[in-house]
C-alpha positions in Angstrom: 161.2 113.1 46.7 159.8 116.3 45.5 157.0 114.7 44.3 156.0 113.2 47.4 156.7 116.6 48.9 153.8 118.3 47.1 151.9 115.5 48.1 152.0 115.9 51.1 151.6 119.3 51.3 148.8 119.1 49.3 147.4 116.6 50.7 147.6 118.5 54.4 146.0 121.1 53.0 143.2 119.2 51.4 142.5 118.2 54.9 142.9 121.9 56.4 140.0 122.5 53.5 138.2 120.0 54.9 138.2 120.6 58.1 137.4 124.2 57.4 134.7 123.1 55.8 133.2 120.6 58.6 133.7 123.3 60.6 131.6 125.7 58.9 129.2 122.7 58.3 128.9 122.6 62.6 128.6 125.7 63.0 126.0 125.9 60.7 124.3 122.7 62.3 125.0 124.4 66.0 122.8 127.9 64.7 120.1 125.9 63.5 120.0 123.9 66.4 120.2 127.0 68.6 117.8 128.9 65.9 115.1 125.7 66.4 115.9 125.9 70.3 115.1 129.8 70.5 111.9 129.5 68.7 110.7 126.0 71.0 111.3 128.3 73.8 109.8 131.3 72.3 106.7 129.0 70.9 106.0 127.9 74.9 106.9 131.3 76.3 104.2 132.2 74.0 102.1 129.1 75.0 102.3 129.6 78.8 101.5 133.6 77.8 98.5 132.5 76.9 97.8 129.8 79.7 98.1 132.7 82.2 95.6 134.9 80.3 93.3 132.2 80.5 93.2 131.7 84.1 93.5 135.5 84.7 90.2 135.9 82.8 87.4 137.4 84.7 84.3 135.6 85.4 80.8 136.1 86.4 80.4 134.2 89.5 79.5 134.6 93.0 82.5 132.5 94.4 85.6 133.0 92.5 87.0 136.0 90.4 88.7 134.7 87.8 89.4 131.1 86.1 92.5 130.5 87.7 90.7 131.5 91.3 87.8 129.1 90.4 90.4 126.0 89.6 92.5 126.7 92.6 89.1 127.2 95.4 87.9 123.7 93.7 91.6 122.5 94.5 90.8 124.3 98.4 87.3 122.9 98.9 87.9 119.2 97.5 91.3 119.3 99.2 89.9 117.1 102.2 87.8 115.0 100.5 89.4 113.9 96.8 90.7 110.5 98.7 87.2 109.8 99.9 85.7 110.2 96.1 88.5 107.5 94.8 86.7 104.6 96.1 83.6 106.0 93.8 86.1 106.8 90.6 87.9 103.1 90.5 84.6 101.3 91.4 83.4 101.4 87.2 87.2 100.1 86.9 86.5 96.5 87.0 86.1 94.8 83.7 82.6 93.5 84.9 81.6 96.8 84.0 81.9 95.5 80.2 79.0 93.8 80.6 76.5 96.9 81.4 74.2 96.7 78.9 75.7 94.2 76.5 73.6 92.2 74.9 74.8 89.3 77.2 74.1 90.6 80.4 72.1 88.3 82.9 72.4 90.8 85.6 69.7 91.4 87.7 69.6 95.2 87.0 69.4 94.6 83.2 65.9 94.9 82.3 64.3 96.6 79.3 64.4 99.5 78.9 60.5 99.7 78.6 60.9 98.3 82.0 62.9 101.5 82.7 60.8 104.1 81.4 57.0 102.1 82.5 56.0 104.6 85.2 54.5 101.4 87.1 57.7 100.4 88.3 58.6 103.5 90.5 59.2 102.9 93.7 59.2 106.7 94.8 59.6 110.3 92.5 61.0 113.6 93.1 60.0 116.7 91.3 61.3 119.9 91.2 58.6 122.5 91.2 59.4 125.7 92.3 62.1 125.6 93.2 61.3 123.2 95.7 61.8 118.9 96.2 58.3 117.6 95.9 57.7 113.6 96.5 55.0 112.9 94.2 55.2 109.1 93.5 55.3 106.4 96.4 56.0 106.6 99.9 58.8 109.2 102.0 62.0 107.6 102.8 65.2 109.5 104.8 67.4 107.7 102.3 65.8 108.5 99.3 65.2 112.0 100.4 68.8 112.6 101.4 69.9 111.5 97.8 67.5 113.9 96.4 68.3 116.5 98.0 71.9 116.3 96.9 70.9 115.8 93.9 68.7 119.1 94.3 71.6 121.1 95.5 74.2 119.9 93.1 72.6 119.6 89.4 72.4 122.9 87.9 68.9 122.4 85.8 69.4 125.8 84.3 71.8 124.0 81.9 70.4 120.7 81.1 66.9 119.2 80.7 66.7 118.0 84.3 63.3 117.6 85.4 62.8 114.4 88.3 64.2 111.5 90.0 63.0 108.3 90.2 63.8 105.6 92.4 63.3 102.0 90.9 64.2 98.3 91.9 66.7 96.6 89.7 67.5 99.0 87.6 71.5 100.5 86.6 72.2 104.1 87.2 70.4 105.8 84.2 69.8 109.0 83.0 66.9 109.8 80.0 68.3 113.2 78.9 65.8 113.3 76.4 62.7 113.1 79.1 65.0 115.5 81.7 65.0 111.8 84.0 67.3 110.6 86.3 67.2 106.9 87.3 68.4 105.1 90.6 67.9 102.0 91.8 66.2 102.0 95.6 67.5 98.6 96.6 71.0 99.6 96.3 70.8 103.1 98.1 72.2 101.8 101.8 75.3 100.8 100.6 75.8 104.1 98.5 75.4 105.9 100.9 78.8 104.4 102.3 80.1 104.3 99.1 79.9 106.1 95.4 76.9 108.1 95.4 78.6 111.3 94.6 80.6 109.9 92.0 77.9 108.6 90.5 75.7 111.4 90.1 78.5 113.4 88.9 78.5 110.7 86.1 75.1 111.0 85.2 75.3 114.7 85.5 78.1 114.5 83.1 75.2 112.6 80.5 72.7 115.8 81.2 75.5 118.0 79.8 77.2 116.1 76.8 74.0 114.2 75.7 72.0 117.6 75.3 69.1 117.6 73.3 69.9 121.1 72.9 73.2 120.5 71.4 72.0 118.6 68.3 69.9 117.7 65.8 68.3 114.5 64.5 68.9 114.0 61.4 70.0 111.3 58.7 72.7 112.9 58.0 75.7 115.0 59.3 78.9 116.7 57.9 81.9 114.8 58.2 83.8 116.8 60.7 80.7 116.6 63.1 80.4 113.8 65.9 77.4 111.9 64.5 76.1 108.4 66.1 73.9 107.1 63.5 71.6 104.8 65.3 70.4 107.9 67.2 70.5 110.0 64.3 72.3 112.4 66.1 74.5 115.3 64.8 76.3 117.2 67.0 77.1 121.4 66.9 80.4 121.8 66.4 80.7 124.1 69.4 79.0 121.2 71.5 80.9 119.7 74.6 80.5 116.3 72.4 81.5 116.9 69.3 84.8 119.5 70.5 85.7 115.9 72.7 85.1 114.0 69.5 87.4 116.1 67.7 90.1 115.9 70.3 90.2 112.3 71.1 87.8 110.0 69.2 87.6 110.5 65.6 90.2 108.3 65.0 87.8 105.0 66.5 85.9 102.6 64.5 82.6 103.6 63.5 81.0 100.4 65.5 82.4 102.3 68.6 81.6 105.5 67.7 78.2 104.5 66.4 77.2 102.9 70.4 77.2 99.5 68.3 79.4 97.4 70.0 77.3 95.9 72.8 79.1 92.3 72.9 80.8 91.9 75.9 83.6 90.1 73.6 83.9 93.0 71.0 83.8 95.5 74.3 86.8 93.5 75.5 88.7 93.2 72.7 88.3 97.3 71.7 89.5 97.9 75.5 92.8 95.4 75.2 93.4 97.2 72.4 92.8 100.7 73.9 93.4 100.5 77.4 95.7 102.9 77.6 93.3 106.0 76.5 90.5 105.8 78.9 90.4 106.9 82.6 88.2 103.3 83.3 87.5 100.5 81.9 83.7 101.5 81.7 85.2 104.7 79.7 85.6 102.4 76.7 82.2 100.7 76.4 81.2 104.0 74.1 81.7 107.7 73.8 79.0 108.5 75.8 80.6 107.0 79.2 83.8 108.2 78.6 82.9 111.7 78.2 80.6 111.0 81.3 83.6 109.0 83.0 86.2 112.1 81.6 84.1 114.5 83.6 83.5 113.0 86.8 87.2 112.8 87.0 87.7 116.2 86.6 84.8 117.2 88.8 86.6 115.1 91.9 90.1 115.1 91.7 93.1 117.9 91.9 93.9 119.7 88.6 96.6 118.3 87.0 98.6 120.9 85.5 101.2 118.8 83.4 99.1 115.8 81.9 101.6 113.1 80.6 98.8 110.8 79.8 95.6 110.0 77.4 93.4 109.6 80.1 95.0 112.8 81.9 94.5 115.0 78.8 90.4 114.1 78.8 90.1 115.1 82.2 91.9 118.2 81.5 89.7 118.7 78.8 87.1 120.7 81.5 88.9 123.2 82.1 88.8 125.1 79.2 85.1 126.1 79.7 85.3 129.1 82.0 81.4 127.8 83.4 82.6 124.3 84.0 85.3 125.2 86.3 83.0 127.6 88.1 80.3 124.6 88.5 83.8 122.6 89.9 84.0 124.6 92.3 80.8 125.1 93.8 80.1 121.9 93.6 83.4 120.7 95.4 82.1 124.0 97.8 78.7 122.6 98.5 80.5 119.1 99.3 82.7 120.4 101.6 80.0 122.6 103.6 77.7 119.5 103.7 80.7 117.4 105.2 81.1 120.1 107.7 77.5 121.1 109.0 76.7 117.6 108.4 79.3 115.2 108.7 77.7 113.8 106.0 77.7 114.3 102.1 74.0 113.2 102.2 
């Protein structure tokens, strides 16, 4: 009877021991946990810190003060018009739109690109000289000259190699960055002008910026950590709009996509199945090129986003940490919006 006694008190206070030490073990557990919560909290207080030094950043511009006043006046100005400019943004959102330019496509706009750039086939040409429009090619038309002069007052040439417009029959949307050239097709203008004009030359402004001859060199060879599309020879600055988008989002593609060689409409299907989820439209995915371009125009004509859950919403957000980009936001979404309002009219 003893025996069994000292057994069980023994045994109780084996257990007390053991719960003494569970207990310490919990409350150890419970500071960590609250150790790792304090510094989460302290890493975003930290974080948001430096979000609102961002946006309270002064800036040299004639319509807004600061970053944070730029974003919010684009917000002000596009306000009225951001569900007019979705028709434009979810057009290139078709999968037909796979076929642009693959070597498969039978569409009536898909001639060479000789055809393109062979001066025969312009059906009228803007220049800007002085600081002026000037029609030096073919014959005046309203529609053609409304277009251009949009063009004219939204394309800051001070920052890309933008030099004319021509207007050509059966021809995609193009833009030569290399010749400062932007392409449209004349036989399609009546219905964009009811449609996706602005979204489209937003798109192709988007090209002028991120395909910049300025922003790198030819060569046959490039640093690893550099966006470089080898058919093109093109290396990329590291502090170039491309390459600091490459580094964010796309070095983790095959080099065939990377490299602009996936032209088969099946291969361009098959890479968007599998990466549908990461591009803000379907013609996003058919190489980097257009969904940088795509990226932009996003975040040239919709509200700012200011807790992206997404992929696609992170790439649009992607603007907004150059100061001069969400300036040119929102004097572009301010030229819109005075436009609409003298003209009731874009265009």
């Amino acid at each position: 009877m003893g025996t069994i006694k000292w057994s069980i008190i023994g045994g109780l206070a084996a257990i007390v021991v053991l719960l003494a030490g569970c207990e310490k073990e919990e409350i150890a557990v419970a500071d960590l946990v609250e150790t790792e919560i304090v510094e989460e909290v302290e890493v975003h207080q930290e974080e948001d810190t430096l979000f609102d030094e961002y946006w309270s950043q002064t800036i040299d511009s004639e319509i807004c003060k600061t970053i944070g006043e730029c974003r919010d006046l684009g917000d002000e100005y596009g306000s009225e018009h951001f569900s007019s400019f979705l028709s434009g943004l979810t057009h290139s959102n078709q999968l037909s739109f796979l076929n642009v330019n693959a070597v498969e496509d039978e569409n009536i706009f898909a001639i060479t690109e000789n055809d393109v750039l062979d001066d025969e086939f312009i059906t009228a040409r803007y220049e800007f000289l002085d600081n002026e429009i000037v029609l030096t090619e073919g014959e005046e038309e309203i529609s053609f000259e409304s277009i251009a002069n949009l063009v004219f007052a939204l394309y800051e040439r001070d920052k890309v190699n933008f030099q004319y417009l021509d207007f050509l029959e059966n021809v995609y949307p193009f833009s030569d960055t290399y010749r400062g050239r932007l392409v449209l097709p004349s036989n399609l203008i009546p219905h964009w002008l009811q449609s996706f004009t602005v979204s489209t030359l937003i798109h192709e402004y988007g090209h002028f910026l991120t395909w910049n001859k300025a922003d790198f060199d030819t060569s046959e060879t490039c640093a690893t950590e550099l966006f470089y599309v080898k058919p093109y020879g093109e290396c990329y600055h590291a502090d170039s709009y491309m390459n600091l988008y490459y580094k964010a989002f796309l070095n983790e593609y095959d080099e065939q996509w990377l490299h602009d060689e996936n032209r088969t409409v099946e291969g361009r299907l098959a890479f968007y199945e599998e990466n549908k989820d990461s591009f803000v439209t379907v013609y996003a995915s058919v190489n980097p090129y257009e969904d940088i371009a795509e990226s932009f125009t996003h975040f040239m004509l919709t509200p700012y986003n200011d807790s992206p859950q997404t992929i696609p919403e992170e790439k649009v957000n992607f603007f907004y940490q150059f100061p001069e980009l969400v300036e040119y936001r929102a004097f572009v979404l301010k030229e819109l919006k005075e436009r609409k309002d003298e003209m009731w009219s874009f265009y």
